[in-house]
KOLKOL-814038 format. One record per atom (N, C-alpha, C): residue in three letters; x, y, z. Coordinates in steps of 0.1 Angstrom, whole numbers, plus 5000, padded with zeros to 4 digits. Layout:
N
AlaXYZ
...
This chain:
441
Unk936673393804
Unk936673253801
Unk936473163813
Unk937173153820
Unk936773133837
Unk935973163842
Unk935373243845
Unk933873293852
Unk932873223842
Unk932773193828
Unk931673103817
Unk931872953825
Unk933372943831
Unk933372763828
Unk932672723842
Unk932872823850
Unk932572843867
Unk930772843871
Unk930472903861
Unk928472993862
Unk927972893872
Unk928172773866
Unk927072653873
Unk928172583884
Unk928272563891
Unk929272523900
Unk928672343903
Unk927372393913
Unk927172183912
Unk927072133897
Unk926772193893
Unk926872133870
Unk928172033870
Unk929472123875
Unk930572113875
Unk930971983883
Unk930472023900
Unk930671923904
Unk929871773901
Unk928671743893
Unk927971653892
Unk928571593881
Unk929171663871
Unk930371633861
Unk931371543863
Unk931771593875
Unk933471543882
Unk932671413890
Unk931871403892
Unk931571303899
Unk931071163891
Unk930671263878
Unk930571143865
Unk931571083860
Unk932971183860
Unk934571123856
Unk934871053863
Unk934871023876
Unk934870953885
Unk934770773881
Unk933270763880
Unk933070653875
Unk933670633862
Unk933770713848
Unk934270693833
Unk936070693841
Unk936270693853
Unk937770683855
Unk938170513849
Unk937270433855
Unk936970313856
Unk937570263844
Unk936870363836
Unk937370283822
Unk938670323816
Unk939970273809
Unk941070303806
Unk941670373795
Unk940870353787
Unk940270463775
Unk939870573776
Unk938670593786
Unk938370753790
Unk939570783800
Unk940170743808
Unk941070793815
Unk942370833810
Unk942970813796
Unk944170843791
Unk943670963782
Unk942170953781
Unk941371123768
Unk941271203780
Unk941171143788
Unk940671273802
Unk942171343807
Unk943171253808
Unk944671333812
Unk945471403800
Unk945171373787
Unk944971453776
Unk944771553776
Unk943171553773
Unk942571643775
Unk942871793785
Unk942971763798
Unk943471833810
Unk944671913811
Unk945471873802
Unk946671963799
Unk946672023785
Unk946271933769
Unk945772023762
Unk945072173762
Unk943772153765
Unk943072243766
Unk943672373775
Unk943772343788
Unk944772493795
Unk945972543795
Unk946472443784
Unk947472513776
Unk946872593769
Unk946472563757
Unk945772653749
Unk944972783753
Unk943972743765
Unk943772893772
Unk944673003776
Unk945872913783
Unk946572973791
Unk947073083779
Unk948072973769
Unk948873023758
Unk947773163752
Unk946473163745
Unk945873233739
Unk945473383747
Unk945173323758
Unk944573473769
Unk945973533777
Unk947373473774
Unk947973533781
Unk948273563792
Unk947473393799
Unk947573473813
Unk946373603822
Unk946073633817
Unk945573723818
Unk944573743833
Unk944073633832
Unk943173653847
Unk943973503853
Unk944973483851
Unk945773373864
Unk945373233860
Unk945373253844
Unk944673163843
Unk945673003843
Unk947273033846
Unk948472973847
Unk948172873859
Unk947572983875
Unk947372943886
Unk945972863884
Unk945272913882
Unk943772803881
Unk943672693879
Unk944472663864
Unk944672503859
Unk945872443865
Unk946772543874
Unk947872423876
Unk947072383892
Unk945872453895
Unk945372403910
Unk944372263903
Unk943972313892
Unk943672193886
Unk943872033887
Unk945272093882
Unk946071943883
Unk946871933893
Unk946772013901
Unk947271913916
Unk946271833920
Unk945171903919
Unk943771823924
Unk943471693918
Unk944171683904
Unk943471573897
Unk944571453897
Unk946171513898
Unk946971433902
Unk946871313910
Unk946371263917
Unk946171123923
Unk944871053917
Unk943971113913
Unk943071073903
Unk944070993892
Unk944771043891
Unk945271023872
Unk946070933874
Unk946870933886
Unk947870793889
Unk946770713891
Unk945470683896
Unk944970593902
Unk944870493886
Unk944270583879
Unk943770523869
Unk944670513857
Unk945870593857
Unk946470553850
Unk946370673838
Unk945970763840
Unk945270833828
Unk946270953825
Unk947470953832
Unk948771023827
Unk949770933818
Unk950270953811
Unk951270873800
Unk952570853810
Unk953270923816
Unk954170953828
Unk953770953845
Unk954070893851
Unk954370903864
Unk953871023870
Unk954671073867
Unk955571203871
Unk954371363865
Unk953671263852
Unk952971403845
Unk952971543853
Unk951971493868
Unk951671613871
Unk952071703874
Unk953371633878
Unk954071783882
Unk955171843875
Unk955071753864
Unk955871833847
Unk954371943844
Unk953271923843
Unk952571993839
Unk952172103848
Unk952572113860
Unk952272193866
Unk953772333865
Unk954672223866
Unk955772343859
Unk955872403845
Unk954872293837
Unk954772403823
Unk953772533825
Unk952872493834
Unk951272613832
Unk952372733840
Unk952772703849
Unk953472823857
Unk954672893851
Unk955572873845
Unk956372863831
Unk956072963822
Unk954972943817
Unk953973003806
Unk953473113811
Unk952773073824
Unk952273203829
Unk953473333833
Unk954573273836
Unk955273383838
Unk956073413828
Unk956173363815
Unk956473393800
Unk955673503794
Unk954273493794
Unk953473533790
Unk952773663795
Unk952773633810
Unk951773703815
Unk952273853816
Unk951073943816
Unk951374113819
Unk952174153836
Unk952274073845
Unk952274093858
Unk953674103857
Unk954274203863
Unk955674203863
Unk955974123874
Unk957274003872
Unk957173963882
Unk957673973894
Unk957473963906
Unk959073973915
Unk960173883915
Unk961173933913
Unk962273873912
Unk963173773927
Unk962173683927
Unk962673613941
Unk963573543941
Unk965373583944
Unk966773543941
Unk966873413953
Unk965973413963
Unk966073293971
Unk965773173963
Unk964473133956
Unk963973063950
Unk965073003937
Unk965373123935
Unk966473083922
Unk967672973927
Unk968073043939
Unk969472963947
Unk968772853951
Unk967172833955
Unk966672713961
Unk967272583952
Unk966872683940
Unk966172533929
Unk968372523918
Unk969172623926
Unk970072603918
Unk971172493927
Unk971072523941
Unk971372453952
Unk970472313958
Unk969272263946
Unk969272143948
Unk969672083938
Unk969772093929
Unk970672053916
Unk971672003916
Unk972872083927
Unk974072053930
Unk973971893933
Unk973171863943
Unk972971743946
Unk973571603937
Unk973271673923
Unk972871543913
Unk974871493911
Unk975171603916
Unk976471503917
Unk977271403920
Unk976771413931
Unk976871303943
Unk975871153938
Unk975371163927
Unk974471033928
Unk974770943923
Unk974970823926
Unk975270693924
Unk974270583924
Unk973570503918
Unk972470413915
Unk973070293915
Unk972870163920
Unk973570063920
Unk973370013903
Unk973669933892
Unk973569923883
Unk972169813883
Unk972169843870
Unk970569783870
Unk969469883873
Unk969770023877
Unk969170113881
Unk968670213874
Unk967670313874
Unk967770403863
Unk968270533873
Unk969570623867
Unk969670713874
Unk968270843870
Unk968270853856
Unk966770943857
Unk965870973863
Unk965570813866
Unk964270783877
Unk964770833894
Unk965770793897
Unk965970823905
Unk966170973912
Unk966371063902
Unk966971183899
Unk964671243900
Unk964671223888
Unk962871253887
Unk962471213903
Unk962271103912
Unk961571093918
Unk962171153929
Unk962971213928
Unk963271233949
Unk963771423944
Unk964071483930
Unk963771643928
Unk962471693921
Unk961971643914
Unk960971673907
Unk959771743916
Unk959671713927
Unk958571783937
Unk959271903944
Unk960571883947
Unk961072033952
Unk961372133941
Unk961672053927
Unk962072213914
Unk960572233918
Unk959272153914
Unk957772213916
Unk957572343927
Unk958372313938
Unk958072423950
Unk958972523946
Unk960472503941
Unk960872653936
Unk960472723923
Unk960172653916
Unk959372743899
Unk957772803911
Unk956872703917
Unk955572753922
Unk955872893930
Unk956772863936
Unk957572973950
Unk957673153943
Unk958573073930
Unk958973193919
Unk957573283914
Unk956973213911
Unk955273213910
Unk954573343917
Unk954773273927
Unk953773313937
Unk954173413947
Unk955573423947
Unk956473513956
Unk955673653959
Unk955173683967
Unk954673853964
Unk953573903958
Unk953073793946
Unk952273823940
Unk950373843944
Unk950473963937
Unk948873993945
Unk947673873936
Unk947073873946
Unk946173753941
Unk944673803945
Unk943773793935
Unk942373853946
Unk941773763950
Unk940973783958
Unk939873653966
Unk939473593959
Unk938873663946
Unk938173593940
Unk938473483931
Unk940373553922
Unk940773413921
Unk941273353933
Unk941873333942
Unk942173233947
Unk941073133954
Unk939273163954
Unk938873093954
Unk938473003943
Unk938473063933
Unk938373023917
Unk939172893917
Unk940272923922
Unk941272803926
Unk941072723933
Unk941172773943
Unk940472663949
Unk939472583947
Unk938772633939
Unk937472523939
Unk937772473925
Unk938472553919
Unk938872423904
Unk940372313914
Unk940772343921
Unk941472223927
Unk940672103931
Unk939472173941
Unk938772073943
Unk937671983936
Unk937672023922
Unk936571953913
Unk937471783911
Unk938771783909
Unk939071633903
Unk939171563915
Unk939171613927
Unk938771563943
Unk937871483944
Unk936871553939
Unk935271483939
Unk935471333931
Unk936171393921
Unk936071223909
Unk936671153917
Unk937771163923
Unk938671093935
Unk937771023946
Unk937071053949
Unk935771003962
Unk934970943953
Unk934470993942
Unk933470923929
Unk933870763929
Unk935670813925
Unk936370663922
Unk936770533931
Unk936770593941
Unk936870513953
Unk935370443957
Unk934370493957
Unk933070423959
Unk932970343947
Unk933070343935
Unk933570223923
Unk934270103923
Unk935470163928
Unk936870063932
Unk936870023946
Unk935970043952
Unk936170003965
Unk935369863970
Unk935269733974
Unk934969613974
Unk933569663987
Unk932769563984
Unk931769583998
Unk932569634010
Unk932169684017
Unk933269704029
Unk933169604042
Unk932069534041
Unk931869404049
Unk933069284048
Unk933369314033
Unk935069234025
Unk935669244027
Unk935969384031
Unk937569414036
Unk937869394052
Unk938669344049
Unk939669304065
Unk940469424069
Unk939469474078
Unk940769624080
Unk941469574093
Unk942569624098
Unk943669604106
Unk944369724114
Unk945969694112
Unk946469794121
Unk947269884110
Unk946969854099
Unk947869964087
Unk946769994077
Unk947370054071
Unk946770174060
Unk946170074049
Unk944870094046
Unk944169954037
Unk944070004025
Unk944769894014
Unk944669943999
Unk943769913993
Unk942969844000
Unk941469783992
Unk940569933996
Unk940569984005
Unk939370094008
Unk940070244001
Unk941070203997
Unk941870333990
Unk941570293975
Unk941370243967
Unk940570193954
Unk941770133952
Unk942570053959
Unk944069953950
Unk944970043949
Unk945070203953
Unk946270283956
Unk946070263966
Unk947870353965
Unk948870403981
Unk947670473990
Unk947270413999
Unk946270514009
Unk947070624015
Unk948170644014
Unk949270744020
Unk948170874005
Unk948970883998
Unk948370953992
Unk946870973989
Unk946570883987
Unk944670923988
Unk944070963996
Unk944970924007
Unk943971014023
Unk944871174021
Unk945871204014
Unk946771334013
Unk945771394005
Unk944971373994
Unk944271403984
Unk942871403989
Unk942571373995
Unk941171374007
Unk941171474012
Unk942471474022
Unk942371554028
Unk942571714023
Unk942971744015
Unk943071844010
Unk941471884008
Unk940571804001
Unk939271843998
Unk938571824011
Unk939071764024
Unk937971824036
Unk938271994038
Unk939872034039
Unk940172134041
Unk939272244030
Unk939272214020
Unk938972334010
Unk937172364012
Unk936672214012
Unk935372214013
Unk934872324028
Unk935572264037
Unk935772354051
Unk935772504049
Unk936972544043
Unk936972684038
Unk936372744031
Unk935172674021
Unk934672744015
Unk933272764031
Unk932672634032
Unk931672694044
Unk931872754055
Unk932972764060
Unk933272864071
Unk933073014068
Unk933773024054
Unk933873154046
Unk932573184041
Unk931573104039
Unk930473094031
Unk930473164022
Unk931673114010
Unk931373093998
Unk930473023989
Unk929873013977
Unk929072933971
Unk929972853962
Unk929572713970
Unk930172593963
Unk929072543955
Unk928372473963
Unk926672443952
Unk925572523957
Unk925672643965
Unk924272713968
Unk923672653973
Unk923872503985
Unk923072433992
Unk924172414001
Unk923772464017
Unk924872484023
Unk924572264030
Unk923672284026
Unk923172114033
Unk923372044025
Unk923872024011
Unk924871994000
Unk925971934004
Unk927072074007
Unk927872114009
Unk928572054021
Unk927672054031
Unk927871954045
Unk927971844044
Unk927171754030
Unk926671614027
Unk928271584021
Unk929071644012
Unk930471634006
Unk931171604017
Unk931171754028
Unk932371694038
Unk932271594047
Unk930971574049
Unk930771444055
Unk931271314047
Unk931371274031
Unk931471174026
Unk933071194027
Unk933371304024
Unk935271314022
Unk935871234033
Unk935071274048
Unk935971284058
Unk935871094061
Unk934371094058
Unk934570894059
Unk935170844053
Unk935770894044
Unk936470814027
Unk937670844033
Unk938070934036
Unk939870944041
Unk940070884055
Unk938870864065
Unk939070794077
Unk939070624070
Unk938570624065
Unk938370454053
Unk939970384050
Unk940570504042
Unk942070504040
Unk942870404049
Unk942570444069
Unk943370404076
Unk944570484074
Unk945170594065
Unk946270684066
Unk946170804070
Unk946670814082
Unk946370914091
Unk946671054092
Unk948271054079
Unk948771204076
Unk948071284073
Unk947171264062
Unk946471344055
Unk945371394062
Unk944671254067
Unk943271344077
Unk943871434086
Unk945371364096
Unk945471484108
Unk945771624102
Unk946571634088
Unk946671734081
Unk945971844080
Unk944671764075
Unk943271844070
Unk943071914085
Unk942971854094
Unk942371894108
Unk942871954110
Unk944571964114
Unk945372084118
Unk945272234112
Unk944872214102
Unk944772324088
Unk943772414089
Unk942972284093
Unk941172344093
Unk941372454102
Unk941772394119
Unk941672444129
Unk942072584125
Unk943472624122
Unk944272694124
Unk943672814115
Unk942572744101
Unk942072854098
Unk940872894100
Unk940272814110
Unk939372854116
Unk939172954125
Unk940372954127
Unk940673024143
Unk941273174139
Unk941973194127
Unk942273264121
Unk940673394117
Unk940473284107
Unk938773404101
Unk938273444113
Unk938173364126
Unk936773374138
Unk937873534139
Unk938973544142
Unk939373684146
Unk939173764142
Unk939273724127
Unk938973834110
Unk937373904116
Unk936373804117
Unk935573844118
Unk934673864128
Unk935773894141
Unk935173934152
Unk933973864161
Unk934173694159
Unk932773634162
Unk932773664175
Unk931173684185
Unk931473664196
Unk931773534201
Unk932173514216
Unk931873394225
Unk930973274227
Unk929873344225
Unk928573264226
Unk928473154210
Unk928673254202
Unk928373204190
Unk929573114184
Unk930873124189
Unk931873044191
Unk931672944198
Unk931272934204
Unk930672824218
Unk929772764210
Unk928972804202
Unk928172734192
Unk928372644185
Unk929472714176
Unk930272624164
Unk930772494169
Unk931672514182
Unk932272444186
Unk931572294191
Unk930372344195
Unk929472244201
Unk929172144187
Unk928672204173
Unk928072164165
Unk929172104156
Unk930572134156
Unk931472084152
Unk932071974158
Unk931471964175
Unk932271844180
Unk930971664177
Unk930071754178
Unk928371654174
Unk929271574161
Unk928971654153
Unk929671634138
Unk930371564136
Unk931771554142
Unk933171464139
Unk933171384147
Unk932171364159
Unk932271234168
Unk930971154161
Unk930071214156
Unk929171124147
Unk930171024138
Unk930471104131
Unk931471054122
Unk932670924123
Unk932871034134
Unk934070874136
Unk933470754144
Unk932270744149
Unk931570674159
Unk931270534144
Unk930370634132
Unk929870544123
Unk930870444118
Unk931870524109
Unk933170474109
Unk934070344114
Unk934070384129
Unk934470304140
Unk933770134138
Unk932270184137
Unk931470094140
Unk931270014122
Unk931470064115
Unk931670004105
Unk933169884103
Unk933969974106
Unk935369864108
Unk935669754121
Unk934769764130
Unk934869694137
Unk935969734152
Unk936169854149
Unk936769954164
Unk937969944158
Unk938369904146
Unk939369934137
Unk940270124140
Unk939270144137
Unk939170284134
Unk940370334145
Unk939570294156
Unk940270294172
Unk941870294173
Unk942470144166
Unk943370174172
Unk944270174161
Unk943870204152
Unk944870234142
Unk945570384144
Unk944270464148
Unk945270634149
Unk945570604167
Unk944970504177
Unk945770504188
Unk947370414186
Unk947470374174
Unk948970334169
Unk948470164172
Unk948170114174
Unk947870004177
Unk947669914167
Unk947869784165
Unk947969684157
Unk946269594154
Unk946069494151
Unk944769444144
Unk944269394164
Unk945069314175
Unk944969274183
Unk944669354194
Unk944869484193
Unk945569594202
Unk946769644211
Unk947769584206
Unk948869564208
Unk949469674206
Unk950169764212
Unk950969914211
Unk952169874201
Unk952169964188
Unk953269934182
Unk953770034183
Unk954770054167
Unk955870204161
Unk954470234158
Unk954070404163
Unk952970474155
Unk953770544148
Unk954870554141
Unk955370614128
Unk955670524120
Unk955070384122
Unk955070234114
Unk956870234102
Unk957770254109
Unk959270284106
Unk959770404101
Unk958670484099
Unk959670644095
Unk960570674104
Unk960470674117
Unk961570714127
Unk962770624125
Unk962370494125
Unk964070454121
Unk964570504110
Unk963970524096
Unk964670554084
Unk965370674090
Unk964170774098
Unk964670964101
Unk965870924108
Unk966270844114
Unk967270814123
Unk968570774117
Unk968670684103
Unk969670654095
Unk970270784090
Unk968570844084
Unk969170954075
Unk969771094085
Unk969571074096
Unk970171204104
Unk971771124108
Unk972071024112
Unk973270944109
Unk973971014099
Unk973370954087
Unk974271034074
Unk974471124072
Unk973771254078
Unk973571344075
Unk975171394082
Unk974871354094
Unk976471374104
Unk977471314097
Unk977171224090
Unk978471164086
Unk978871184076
Unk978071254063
Unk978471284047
Unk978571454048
Unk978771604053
Unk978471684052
Unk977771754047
Unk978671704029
Unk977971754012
Unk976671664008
Unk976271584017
Unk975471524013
Unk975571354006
Unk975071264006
Unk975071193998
Unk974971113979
Unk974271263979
Unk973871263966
Unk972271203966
Unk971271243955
Unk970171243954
Unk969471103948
Unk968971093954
Unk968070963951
Unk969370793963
Unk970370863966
Unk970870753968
Unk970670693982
Unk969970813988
Unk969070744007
Unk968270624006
Unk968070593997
Unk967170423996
Unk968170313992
Unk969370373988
Unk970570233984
Unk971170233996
Unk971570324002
Unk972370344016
Unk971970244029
Unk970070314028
Unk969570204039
Unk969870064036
Unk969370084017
Unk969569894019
Unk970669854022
Unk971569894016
Unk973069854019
Unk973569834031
Unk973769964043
Unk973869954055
Unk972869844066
Unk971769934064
Unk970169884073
Unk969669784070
Unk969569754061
Unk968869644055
Unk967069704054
Unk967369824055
Unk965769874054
Unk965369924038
Unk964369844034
Unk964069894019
Unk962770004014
Unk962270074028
Unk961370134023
Unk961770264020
Unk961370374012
Unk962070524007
Unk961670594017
Unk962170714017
Unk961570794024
Unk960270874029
Unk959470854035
Unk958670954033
Unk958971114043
Unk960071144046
Unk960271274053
Unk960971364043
Unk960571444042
Unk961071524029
Unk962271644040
Unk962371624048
Unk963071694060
Unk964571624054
Unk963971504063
Unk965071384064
Unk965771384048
Unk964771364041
Unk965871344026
Unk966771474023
Unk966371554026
Unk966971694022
Unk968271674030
Unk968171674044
Unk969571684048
Unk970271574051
Unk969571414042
Unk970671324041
Unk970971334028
Unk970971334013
Unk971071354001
Unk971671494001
Unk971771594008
Unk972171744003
Unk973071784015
Unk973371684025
Unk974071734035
Unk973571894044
Unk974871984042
Unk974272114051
Unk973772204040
Unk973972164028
Unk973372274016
Unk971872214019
Unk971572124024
Unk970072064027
Unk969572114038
Unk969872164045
Unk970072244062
Unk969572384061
Unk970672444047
Unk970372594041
Unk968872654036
Unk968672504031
Unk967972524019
Unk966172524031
Unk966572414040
Unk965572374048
Unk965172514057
Unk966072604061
Unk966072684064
Unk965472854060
Unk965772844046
Unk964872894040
Unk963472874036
Unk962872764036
Unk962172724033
Unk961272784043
Unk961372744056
Unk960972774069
Unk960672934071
Unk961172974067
Unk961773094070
Unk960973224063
Unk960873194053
Unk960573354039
Unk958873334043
Unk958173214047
Unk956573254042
Unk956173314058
Unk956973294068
Unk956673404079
Unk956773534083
Unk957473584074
Unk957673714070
Unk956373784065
Unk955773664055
Unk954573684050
Unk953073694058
Unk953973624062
Unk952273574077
Unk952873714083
Unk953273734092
Unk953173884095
Unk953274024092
Unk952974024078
Unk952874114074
Unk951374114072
Unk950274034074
Unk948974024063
Unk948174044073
Unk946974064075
Unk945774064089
Unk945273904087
Unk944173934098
Unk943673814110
Unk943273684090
Unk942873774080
Unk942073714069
Unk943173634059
Unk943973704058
Unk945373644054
Unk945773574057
Unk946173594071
Unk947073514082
Unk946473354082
Unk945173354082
Unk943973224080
Unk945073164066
Unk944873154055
Unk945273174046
Unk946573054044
Unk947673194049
Unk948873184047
Unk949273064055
Unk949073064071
Unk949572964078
Unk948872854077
Unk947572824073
Unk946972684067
Unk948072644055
Unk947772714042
Unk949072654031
Unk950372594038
Unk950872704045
Unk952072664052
Unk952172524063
Unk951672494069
Unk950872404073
Unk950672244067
Unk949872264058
Unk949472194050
Unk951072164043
Unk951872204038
Unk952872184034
Unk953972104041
Unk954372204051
Unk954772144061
Unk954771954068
Unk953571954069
Unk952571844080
Unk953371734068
Unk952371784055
Unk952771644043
Unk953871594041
Unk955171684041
Unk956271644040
Unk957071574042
Unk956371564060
Unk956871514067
Unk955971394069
Unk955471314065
Unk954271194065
Unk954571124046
Unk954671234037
Unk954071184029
Unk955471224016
Unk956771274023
Unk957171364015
Unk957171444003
Unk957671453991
Unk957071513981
Unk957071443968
Unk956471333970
Unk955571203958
Unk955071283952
Unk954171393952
Unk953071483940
Unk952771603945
Unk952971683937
Unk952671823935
Unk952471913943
Unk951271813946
Unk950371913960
Unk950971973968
Unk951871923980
Unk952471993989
Unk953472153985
Unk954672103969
Unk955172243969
Unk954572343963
Unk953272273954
Unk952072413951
Unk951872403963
Unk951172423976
Unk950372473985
Unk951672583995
Unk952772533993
Unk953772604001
Unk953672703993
Unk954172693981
Unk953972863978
Unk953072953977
Unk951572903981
Unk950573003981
Unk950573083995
Unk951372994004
Unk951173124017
Unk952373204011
Unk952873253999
Unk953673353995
Unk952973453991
Unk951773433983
Unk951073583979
Unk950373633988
Unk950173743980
Unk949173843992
Unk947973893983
Unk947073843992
Unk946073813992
Unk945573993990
Unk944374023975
Unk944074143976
Unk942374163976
Unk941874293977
Unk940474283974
Unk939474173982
Unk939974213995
Unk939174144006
Unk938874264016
Unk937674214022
Unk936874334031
Unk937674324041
Unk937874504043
Unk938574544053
Unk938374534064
Unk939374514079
Unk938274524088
Unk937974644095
Unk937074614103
Unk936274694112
Unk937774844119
């Protein structure tokens, strides 16, 4: 069933690039987030799983998740990553693969729960909401974790996956060139611009970017067939990388970069490049991104410049963590001062109360060990801990793999904490092991 939906791949992508624009409209966008969990339910449910088909669609809807907030085309907030725990759910209800039994992940997701005791909402508040938005992305990384723990994966799905992650990416870039105002109109500055992000959070749209420079990357380094035009294929990561530099949010691009590198540098070992021809890449890769940021630059008006040099609209040296380090600083405070934690969701009442600071968190570090105290310490610890075990067990082709996911997880957390899906699906894929890849030499 997957390999029929896959045959034509640009088909696919020229598709996703048409939903893009029908995002626009609010009618197609509530049949399209419908649609999207219908249907691979039904696959999933009828085939049993059978060729991963659990993992395919829930990379799906990580991918399409900030699409679907943009436009509204989830009934819930939160959809995607309720839907991402039903496809994984199912698949391990269903599926023939025995699973491994991973008792850390169990303790993960039973030791953040505890939390919910401690929580207190000032009135007028929804404790639900508050409960949903600050667990709802870590149960994602312990059901995904449970998932994925051990499990053999072949290349071929996990590129399968990957490139069905990356199809609602594309509508995401689609939709931004739609929603996006002349760019001569927009006033860009010293922060993250919501008019060049289509009217969303550019924190997350440059997170969702950047994921699709990364993947797009991996497939041409690996030279896999994305559209069978490798000068196609170059033309995508080139528009991704202007569209997330556009953002002005810098997590996500530095993310993609750090990711890239690390799996770049991974495969080159895999595959024994020499010197010379490394010396190549390198040259044609630096042409490449300084083109880029040069056009960029010169489009915003040297904007570009000093927004990732931290600097303000004037050039004025600011906070280049634009307040996360004060919040990381309250919540490590608390952290000393509550042991058990504060309880969940309540690091945003605390600041206001104490600090007078009203923005949430974006450190998913920081919230863990001010809401969960030293069980938040434990848990953080683990976390850290089980997918390097993995990385050293796997070769140079793995290791690429494993430590980009990990990586990518990581980096977001801590910029972007865990708003959507993406980050604790991608943490648990440096868990499998990777099978039915050419051996080396």
């Amino acid at each position: 069933m997957i390999e029929k939906i896959i045959n034509n791949r640009l088909l696919l992508i020229l598709i996703h690039l048409g939903i893009g624009f029908l995002g626009t409209f609010s009618i197609f966008a509530k049949l399209y987030g419908f649609v999207i969990i219908i249907i691979p339910f039904l696959i999933i449910y009828l085939n049993k799983n059978k060729n991963e088909e659990a993992f395919i669609f829930a990379s799906y809807i990580v991918g399409a998740e900030i699409f679907n907030r943009m436009t509204g085309g989830f009934f819930l907030y939160e959809t995607g990553k309720y839907t991402v725990l039903l496809f994984l759910i199912l698949g391990v209800l269903l599926g023939d693969f025995k699973q491994h039994f991973s008792i850390q992940y169990i303790f993960y997701i039973l030791l953040l729960l505890l939390g919910i005791v401690f929580t207190q909402v000032p009135e007028g508040e929804s404790l639900r909401k508050a409960i949903a938005f600050n667990l709802s992305g870590p149960v994602v990384l312990g059901v995904s974790a449970f998932y994925f723990y051990k499990r053999p994966i072949t290349k071929k799905q996990l590129y399968n996956a990957m490139f069905f992650m990356l199809l609602p990416l594309f509508s995401t870039v689609s939709l931004l060139y739609f929603r996006t105002p002349d760019l001569s109109e927009i006033v860009f500055g010293g922060e993250a611009n919501f008019e060049a992000s289509g009217g969303f959070g550019p924190n997350q749209v440059a997170t969702a970017i950047g994921l699709g420079v990364f993947l797009i990357t991996v497939f041409l380094i690996s030279k896999e067939k994305l559209t069978n035009y490798i000068f196609l294929d170059a033309l995508f990561l080139i528009y991704f990388i202007y569209r997330g530099l556009l953002t002005f949010s810098r997590g996500g691009i530095i993310t993609a970069i750090t990711a890239t590198l690390i799996f770049t540098f991974f495969y080159l070992l895999y595959k024994k490049i020499s010197f010379n021809i490394l010396i190549k890449y390198i040259l044609i890769s630096a042409i490449f991104i300084i083109s880029i940021w040069l056009y960029t630059s010169n489009i915003t008006k040297g904007m570009l410049d000093n927004r990732y040099a931290g600097r303000n609209k004037i050039g004025v040296q600011k906070d280049i963590t634009t307040g996360r380090l004060d919040i990381l600083q309250v919540q490590a405070f608390n952290f000393l001062e509550h042991p058990l934690g504060i309880g969940v969701g309540n690091g945003k009442y605390e600041r206001m109360k104490k600090e007078n600071i009203t923005g949430a968190s974006h450190n998913e570090v920081g919230r863990l060990l001010e809401e969960h105290g030293y069980i938040g310490l434990i848990l953080l610890l683990l976390l850290i801990t089980i997918p390097i075990f993995n990385f050293f067990r796997g070769n140079y082709y793995q290791k690429a793999f494993i430590l980009s996911f990990y990586l990518i997880w990581f980096l977001t957390i801590n910029h972007s904490a865990m708003r959507i899906a993406l980050p604790g699906f991608i943490y648990a894929l440096s868990l499998i092991r990777i099978t039915d890849y050419e051996e080396e030499a």
